[in-house]
C-alpha positions, 0 to 999 in steps of 0.5 A, spaced: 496 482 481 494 477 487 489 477 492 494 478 497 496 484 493 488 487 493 488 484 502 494 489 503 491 495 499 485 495 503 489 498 509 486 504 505 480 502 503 473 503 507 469 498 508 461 498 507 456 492 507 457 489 501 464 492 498 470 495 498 471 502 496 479 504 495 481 512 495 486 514 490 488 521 487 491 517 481 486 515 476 492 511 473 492 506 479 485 506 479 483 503 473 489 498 475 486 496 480 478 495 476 482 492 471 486 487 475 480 486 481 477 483 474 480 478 471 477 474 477 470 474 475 467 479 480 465 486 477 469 492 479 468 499 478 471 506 478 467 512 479 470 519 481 468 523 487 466 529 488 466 535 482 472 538 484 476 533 488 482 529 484 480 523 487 477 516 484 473 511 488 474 503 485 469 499 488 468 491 488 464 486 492 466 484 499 466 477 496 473 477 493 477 476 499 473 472 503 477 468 507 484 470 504 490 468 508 497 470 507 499 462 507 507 464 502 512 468 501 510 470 495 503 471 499 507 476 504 511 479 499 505 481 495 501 484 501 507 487 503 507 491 496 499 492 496 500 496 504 506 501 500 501 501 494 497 504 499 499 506 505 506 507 503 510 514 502 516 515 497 520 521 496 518 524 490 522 531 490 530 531 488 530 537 494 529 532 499 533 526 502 531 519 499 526 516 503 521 510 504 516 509 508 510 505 510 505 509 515 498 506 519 492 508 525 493 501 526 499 499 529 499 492 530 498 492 522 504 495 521 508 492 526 506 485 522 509 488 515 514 491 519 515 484 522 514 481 515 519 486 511 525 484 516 524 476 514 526 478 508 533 482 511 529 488 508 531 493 515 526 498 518 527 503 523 523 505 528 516 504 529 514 512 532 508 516 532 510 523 528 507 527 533 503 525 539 499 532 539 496 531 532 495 524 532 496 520 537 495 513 534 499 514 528 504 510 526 510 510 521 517 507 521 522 509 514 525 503 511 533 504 512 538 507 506 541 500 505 535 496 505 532 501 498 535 496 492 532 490 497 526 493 497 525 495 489 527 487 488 523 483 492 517 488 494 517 493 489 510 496 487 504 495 482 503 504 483 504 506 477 508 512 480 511 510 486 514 504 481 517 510 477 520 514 483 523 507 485 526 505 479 530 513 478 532 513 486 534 505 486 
């Protein structure tokens, strides 16, 4: 796990004075993320939140990141992956067609994945706002059905579920 990687989870992490919180419903990837967040000498922590929620906090020093530039390919393709590993969607149930998707209040953050993903003939489809009336500044677009083998080989996922879901569709 890269720095890269860490700055594109962080589209779905808060911000507090001195750190970064990152929410995740899977304990699995939140001791990932501690583990890896680790190995750079800086103190990482995972604490649930709430008695009955199934919702894991990991926290650590805003410090890390500083001044972090995605300078690479192999930069835009690990912040690529962290943006999935947070704010992308995957079909998980056999019911339903196939899908990937990447989804974001802030649209020029994700217009700059989108614009990343095509560098790598990776092809997207629309940007689109689901529904204007209950969400007006939220916005998505689905990776196309010809790019999915391309998305699992050159971006793939560090999630330990959402790498599962890929490997058994693709």
């Amino acid at each position: 796990m890269t720095k890269a990687y860490l700055l594109g989870v962080l589209h779905d992490a808060t911000v507090r004075k001195t750190t970064y919180r990152i929410a995740t419903k899977s304990r699995i990837f939140g001791d990932l993320l501690v583990s890896e967040i680790q190995k750079f000498g800086v103190k990482a922590w995972i604490y649930k939140e709430g008695k009955l929620r199934n919702l894991w906090i990991v926290e650590f020093s805003k410090t890390l990141l500083l001044n972090i530039t995605l300078q690479s390919q192999q930069d835009r393709i690990d912040y690529i992956r962290g943006y999935f590993d947070a704010e992308g969607g995957i079909a998980k149930s056999s019911l339903v067609r196939y899908y990937l998707y990447f989804a974001q209040k802030n649209k020029s953050d994700l217009m700059q994945v989108k614009r990343f993903l095509e560098e790598f003939g990776i092809v997207c489809g629309v940007m689109h706002n689901p529904s204007k009336r209950a969400d007006p500044n939220y916005w998505r677009f689905f990776i196309k059905a010809k790019s999915y083998n391309t998305f699992a080989k050159i971006v793939g996922s560090d999630h330990p579920e959402k790498r599962q879901y890929l490997r058994v569709k693709i």
